[in-house]
C-alpha positions in Angstrom: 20.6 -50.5 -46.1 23.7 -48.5 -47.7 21.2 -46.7 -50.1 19.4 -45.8 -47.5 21.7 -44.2 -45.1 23.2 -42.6 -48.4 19.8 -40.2 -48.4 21.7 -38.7 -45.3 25.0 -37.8 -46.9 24.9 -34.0 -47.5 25.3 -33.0 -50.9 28.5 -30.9 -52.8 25.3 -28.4 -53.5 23.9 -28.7 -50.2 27.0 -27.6 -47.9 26.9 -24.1 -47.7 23.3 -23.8 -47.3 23.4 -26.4 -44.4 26.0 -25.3 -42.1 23.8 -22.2 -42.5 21.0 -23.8 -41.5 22.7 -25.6 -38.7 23.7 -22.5 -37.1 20.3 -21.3 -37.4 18.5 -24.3 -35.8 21.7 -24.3 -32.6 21.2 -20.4 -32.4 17.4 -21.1 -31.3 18.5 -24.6 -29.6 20.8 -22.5 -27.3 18.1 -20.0 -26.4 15.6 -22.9 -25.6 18.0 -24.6 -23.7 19.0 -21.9 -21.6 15.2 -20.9 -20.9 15.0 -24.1 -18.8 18.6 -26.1 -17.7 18.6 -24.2 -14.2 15.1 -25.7 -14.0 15.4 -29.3 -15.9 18.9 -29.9 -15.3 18.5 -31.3 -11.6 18.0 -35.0 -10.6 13.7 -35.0 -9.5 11.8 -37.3 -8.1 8.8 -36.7 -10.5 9.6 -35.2 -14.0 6.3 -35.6 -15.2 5.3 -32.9 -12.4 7.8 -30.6 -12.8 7.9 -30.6 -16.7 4.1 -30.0 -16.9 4.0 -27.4 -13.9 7.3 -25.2 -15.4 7.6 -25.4 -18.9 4.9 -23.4 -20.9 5.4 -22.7 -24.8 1.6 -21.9 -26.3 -0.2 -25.6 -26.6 3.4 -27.5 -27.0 3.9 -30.4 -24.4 7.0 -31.3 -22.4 5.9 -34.9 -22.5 9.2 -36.2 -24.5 11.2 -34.5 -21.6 9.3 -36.8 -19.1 9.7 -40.2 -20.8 13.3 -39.5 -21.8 14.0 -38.6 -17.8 11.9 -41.3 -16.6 10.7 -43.6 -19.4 6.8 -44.7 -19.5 4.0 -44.0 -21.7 3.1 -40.3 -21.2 1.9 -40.1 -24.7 -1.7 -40.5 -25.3 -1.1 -44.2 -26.7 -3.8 -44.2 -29.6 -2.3 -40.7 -31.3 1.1 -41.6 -30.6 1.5 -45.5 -30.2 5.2 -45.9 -30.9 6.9 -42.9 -29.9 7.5 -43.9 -26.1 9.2 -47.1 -27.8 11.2 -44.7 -30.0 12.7 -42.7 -26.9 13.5 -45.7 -25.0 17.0 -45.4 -26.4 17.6 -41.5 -25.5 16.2 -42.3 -22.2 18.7 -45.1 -21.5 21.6 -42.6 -22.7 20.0 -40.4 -19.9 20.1 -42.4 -17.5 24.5 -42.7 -18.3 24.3 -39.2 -18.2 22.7 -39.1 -14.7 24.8 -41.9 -13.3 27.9 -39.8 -14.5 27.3 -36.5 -13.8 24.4 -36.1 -11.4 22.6 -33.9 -13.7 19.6 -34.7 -15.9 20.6 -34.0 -19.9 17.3 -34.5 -21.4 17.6 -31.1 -22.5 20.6 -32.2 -24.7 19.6 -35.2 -26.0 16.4 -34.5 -26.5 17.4 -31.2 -28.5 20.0 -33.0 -30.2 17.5 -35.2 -31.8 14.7 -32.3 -32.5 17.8 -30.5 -34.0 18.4 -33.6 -36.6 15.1 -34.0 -37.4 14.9 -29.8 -38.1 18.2 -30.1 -40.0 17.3 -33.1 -42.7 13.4 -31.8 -42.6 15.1 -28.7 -44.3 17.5 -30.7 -46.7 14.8 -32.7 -48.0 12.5 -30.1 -48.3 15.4 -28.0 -50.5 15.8 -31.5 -52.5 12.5 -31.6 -53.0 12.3 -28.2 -54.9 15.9 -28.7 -56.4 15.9 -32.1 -57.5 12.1 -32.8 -58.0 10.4 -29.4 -59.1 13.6 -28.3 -61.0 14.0 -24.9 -59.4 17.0 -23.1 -60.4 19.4 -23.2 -56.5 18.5 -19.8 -54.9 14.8 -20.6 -55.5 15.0 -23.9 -53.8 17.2 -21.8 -50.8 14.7 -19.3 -50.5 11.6 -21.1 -50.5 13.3 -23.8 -47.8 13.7 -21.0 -46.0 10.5 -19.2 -46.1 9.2 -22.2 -44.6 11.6 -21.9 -41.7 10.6 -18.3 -41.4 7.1 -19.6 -40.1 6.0 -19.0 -36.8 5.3 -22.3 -35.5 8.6 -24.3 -37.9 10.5 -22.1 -36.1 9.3 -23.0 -32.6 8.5 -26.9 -33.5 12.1 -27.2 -34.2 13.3 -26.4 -30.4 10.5 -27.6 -28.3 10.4 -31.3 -27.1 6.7 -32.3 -28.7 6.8 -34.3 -31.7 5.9 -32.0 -34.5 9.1 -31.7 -35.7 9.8 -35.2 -35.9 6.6 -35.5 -37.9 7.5 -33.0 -40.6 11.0 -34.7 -41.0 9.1 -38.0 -41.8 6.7 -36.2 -43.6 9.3 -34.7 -45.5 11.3 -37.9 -46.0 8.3 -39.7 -47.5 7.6 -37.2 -50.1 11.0 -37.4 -51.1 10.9 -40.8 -51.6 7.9 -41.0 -53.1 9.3 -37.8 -55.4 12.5 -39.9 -56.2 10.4 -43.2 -56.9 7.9 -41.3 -59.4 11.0 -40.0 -61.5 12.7 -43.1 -62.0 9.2 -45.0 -62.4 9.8 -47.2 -59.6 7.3 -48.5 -56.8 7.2 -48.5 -53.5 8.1 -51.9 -52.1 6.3 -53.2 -49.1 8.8 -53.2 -47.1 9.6 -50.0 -47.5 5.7 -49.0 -47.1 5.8 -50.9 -43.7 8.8 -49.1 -42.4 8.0 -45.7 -43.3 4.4 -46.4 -42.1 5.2 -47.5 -38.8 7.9 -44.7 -37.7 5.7 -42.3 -39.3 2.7 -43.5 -37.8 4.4 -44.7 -34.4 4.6 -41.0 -34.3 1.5 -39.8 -35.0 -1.3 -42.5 -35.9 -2.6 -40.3 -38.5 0.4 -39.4 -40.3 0.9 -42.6 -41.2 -2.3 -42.8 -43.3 -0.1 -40.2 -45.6 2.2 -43.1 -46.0 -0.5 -45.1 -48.1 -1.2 -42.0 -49.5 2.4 -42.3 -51.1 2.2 -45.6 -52.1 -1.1 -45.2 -54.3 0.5 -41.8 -55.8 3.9 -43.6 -56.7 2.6 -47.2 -57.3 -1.0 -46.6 -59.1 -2.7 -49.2 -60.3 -0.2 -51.7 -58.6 -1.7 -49.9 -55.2 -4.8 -52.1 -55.9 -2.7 -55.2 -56.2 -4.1 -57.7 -53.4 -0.1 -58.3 -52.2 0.4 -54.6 -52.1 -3.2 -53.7 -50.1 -2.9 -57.1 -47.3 0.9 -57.1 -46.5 1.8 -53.0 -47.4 -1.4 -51.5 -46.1 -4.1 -53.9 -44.4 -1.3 -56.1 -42.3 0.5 -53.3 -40.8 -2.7 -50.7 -39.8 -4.2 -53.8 -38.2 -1.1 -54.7 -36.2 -0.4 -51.1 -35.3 -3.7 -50.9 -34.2 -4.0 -54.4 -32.2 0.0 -52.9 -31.0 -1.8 -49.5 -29.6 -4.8 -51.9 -28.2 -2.1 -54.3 -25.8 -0.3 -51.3 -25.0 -3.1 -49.5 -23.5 -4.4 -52.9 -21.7 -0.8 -53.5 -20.3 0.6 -49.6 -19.8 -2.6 -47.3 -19.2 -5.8 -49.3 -18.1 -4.4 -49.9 -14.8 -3.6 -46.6 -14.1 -7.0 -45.7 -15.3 -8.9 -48.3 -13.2 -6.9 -47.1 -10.6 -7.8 -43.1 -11.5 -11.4 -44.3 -11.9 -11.1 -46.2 -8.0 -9.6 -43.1 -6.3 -12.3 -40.7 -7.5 -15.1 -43.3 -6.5 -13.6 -42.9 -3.3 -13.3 -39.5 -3.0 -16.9 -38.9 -4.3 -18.4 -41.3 -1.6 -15.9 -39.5 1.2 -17.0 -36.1 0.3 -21.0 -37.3 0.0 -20.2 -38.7 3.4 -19.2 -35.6 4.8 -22.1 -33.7 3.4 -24.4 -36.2 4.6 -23.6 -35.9 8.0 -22.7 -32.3 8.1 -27.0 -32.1 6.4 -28.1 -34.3 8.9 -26.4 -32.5 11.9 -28.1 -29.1 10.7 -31.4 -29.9 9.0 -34.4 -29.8 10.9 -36.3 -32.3 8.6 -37.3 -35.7 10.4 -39.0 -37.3 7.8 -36.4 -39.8 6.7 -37.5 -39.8 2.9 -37.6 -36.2 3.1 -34.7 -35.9 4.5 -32.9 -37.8 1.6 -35.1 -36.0 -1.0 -33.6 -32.7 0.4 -30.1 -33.8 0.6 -30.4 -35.5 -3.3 -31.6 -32.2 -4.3 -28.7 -30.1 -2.3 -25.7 -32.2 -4.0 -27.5 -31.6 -7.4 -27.6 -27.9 -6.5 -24.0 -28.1 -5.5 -22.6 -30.4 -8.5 -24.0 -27.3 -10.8 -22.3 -25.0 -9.2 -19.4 -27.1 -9.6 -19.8 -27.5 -13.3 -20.7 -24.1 -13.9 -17.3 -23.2 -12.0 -15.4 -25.7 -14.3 -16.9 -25.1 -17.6 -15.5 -21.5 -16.5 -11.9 -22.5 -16.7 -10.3 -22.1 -19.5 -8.8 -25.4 -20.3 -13.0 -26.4 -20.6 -14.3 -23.0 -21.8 -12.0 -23.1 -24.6 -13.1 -26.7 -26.1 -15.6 -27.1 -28.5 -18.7 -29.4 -27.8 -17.5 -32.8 -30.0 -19.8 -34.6 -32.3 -20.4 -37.5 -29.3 -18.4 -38.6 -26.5 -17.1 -41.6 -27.6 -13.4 -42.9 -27.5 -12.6 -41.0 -30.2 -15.5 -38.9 -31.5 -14.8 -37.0 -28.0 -11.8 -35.5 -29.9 -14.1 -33.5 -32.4 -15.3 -29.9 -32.2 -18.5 -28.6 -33.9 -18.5 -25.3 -32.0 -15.3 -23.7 -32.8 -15.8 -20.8 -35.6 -14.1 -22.4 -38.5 -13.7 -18.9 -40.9 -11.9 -17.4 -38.0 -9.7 -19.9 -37.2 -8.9 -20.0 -40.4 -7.9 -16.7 -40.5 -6.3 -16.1 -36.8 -5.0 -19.7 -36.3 -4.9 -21.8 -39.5 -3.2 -19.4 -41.4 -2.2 -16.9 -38.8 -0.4 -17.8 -35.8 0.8 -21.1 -37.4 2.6 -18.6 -39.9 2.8 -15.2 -38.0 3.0 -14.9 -34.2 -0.1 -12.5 -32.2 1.9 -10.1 -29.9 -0.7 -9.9 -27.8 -1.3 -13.3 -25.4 2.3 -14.1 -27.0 2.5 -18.2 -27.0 0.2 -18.7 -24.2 -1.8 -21.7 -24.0 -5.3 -21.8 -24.9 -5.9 -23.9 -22.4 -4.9 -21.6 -19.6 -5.1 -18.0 -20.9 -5.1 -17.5 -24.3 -8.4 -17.0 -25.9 -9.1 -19.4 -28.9 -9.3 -16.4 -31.1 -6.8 -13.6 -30.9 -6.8 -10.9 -33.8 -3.9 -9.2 -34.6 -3.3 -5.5 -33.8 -1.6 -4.3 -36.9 -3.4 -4.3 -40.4 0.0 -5.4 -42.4 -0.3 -9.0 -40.8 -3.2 -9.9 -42.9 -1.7 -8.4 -45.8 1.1 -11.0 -45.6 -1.4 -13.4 -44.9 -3.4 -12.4 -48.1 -0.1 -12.3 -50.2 1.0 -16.0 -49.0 -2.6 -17.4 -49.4 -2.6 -15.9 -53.1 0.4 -17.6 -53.8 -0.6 -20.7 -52.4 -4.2 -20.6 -54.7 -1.7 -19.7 -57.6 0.7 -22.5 -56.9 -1.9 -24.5 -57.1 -3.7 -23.2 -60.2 0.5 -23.9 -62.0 0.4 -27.1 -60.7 -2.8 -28.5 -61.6 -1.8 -31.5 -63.6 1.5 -32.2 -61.9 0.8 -35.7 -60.3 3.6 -35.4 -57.7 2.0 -32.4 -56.6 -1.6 -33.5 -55.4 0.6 -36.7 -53.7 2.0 -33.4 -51.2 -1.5 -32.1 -51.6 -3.2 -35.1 -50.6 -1.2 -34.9 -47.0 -2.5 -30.9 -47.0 -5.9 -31.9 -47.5 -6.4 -34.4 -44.6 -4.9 -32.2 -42.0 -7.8 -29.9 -43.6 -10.3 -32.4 -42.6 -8.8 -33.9 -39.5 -8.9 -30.3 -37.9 -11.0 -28.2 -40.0 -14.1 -30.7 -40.4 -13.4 -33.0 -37.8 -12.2 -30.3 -35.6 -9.7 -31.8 -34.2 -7.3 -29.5 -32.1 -9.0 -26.5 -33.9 -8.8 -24.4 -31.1 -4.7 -24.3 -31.0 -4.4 -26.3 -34.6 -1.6 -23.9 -35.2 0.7 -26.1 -32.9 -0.2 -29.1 -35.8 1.0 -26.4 -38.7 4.3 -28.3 -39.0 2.2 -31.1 -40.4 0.2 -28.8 -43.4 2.9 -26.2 -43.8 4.9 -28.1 -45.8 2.4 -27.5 -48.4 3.1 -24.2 -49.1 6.7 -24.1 -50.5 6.1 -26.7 -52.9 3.0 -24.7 -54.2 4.7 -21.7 -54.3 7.4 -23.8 -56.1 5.3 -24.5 -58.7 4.6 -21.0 -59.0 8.1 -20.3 -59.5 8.3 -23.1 -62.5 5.9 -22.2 -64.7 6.7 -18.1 -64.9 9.6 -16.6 -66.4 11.1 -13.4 -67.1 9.6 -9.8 -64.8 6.8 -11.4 -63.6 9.0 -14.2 -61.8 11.4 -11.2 -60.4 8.1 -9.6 -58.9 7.1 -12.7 -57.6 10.8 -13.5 -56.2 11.5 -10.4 -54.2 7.9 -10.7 -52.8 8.6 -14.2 -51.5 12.1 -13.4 -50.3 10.6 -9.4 -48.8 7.8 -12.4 -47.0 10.4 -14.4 -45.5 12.7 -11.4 -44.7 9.8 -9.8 -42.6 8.8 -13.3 -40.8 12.4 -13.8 -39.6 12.3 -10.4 -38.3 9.0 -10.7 -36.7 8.7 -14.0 -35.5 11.7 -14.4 -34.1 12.2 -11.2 -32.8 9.0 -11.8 -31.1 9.9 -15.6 -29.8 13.7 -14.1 -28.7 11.7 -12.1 -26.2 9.5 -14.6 -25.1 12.7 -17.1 -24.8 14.4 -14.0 -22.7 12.0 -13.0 -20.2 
């Protein structure tokens, strides 16, 4: 327990560059706050409503805000099983908050612990590089930094979803794994099972990358049957049976009880109709009668579809491989080579003025090109030096272990299509990625050619500060 705790002492090295950070992250923490305390900061009778209906950051939800205000399962259980459990805690310290002041502080804690997570995210992420690749220290700085530079890092870190909370763990477990390679130890089980289960209580399929590290780190002991029934087998299935029972207990009520109301407003509103057909139709037939008034409500219902396929929050969603519990997540209609290009790779990394972090589920069209040609040139230069970090690090083990994590977000959202149509709001979860190419990069030249590639990285995250968050300082200011 004292090793691990130690992973959280900062570092001799480590000082200057963090307090810089810090102020960084509470700069942008102070903006966000600001944005929304005269809304948020007053005792309500129904946060869930008011969070939804007044925040709006692109695709981000305010979800955490509602449980930590008035704790229940907002989060869709099966993507995000344990993470209502997780804020139980902050929401309790709310609720002493409340009874002491009169005013809600979910703002605060909340923040507070999104400001942790974005503060030791970075610090593993510089130890990573510094300690693992063996960058020299101003190439571990600048490359933790031109990660932060990103678009969508720099938003995740203030916004109450749970992305930055993911990249953290994320972060955390390739550290670890990192640390365990070096020193040619494996991972235990226990520590397997922990990592797995905040990792995945976070996000179900993060946690996968958490087996990921153990086969990486522990090879051919992965296969081990000890290692595969009580690291990996044991706690998937009791996660899973866990989201199962919380869903019976928490959500299939409400959903029966969803499912009851709208049976019972369909049959009030085909009673109305009924009687308002029969008080005006001239038909006396009574089979005719019902023929005729079948075929009215089917003209009527398409109308009605043709209105809501219209909206955006439908118009915008791709038509899923089948429309089963989960395959109804999928999209095999979304262009892929565009949203590579505009979303993937774009937004995620460099904000769109135009439609400026509106959500594609009200406003913002799915694809949004950007107005200026220089954008795609820095998204050419960073996508070159990703493929080249990648070509350096070929035959580094340690680096297809942080691939690995890169390349199922790839098919979770780009096959799959999962969340394609705003997948830049997942980019904290693949972005991590391109640092430690780029790292890679930075190991294997030497002399000019290094220099070159230096000041082009460092003139890269230079212009994303500038951009991005002049561009999200306006957005936080209007």
């Amino acid at each position: 327990m004292k090793s691990f705790f130690s992973i959280f002492k900062i570092k001799l090295e480590e000082r200057s560059i963090a307090c810089v950070m810090l102020v960084y992250l509470l700069f942008w923490h102070i903006l966000f706050i600001n944005k929304y305390v005269d809304q948020f900061i007053a005792v309500h009778s129904n946060y869930h409503r008011l969070f939804v209906s007044k925040f709006h950051v692109s695709g981000f939800d305010p979800l955490t805000y509602a449980v930590v205000s008035d704790w229940w399962t907002e989060y869709n259980i099966y993507r995000h099983p344990l993470l209502a459990f997780f804020m139980y805690l902050p929401y309790q310290l709310n609720q002493g908050v409340i009874a002491l002041t009169g005013h809600n502080g979910v703002q605060f804690i909340v923040g507070a612990i999104l400001l942790f997570c974005a503060f030791y995210a970075f610090l593993f992420l510089y130890r990573i590089l510094r300690e693992l690749l063996g960058l020299q220290y101003l190439d571990a700085i600048l490359l933790s930094v031109f990660l932060y530079s990103m678009a969508y890092i720099m938003i995740a870190s203030v916004v109450p979803d749970h992305f930055i909370m993911s990249m953290f763990m994320l972060l955390l477990t390739l550290y670890v794994a990192g640390v365990k390679m070096v020193s040619g130890k494996p991972f235990t089980k226990w520590q397997t099972i922990i990592l797995f289960f905040v990792t995945g209580g976070i996000s179900l399929n993060n946690g996968i990358k958490v087996f990921l590290a153990n086969f990486f780190v522990n090879g051919k002991k992965f296969w081990k049957p000890t290692n595969l029934v009580f690291a990996i087998m044991l706690p998937a299935i009791c996660l899973w049976i866990g989201s199962r029972l919380e869903w019976n207990y928490y959500e299939k009520p409400r959903f029966l009880h969803r499912q009851e109301m709208k049976a019972i407003k369909v049959k009030k509103e085909r009673t109305k109709l009924l009687k308002a057909f029969r008080d005006t139709t001239h038909i006396k037939d009574t089979l005719v009668q019902k023929q005729a008034f079948e075929h009215l409500l089917a003209e009527q219902q398409e109308k009605k579809n043709e209105r809501k396929n219209k909206k955006a929050m439908f118009a915008h969603q791709g038509k899923p491989i089948a429309h089963g519990e989960f395959s109804q997540w999928t999209d095999i209609t979304t262009p892929r080579g565009k949203s590579l290009v505009e979303n993937f790779f774009g937004e995620a990394i460099q904000l769109h003025q135009d439609h400026l972090l509106e959500d594609v589920l009200s406003r913002r069209p799915v694809i949004v090109e950007y107005k200026w040609v220089g954008n795609y040139c820095v998204e050419i230069c960073i996508f070159l030096l990703f493929i080249m970090g990648i070509l350096c690090a070929f035959r580094e083990r340690y680096f297809w272990l942080a691939f690995s994590f890169f390349a199922m977000d790839v098919f979770i959202h780009v096959v799959l299509g999962f969340g394609i149509n705003e997948v830049y709001i997942m980019s904290p979860h693949y972005l991590i990625i391109l640092p430690i190419a780029i790292g890679y990069l930075f190991k294997r030249l030497s002399g000019k050619v290094l220099i070159m590639i230096r000041l082009l990285v460092l003139t890269l995250t230079i212009f994303l500060l500038l951009y991005n968050g002049i561009l999200f300082n306006s957005y936080l200011l209007r």
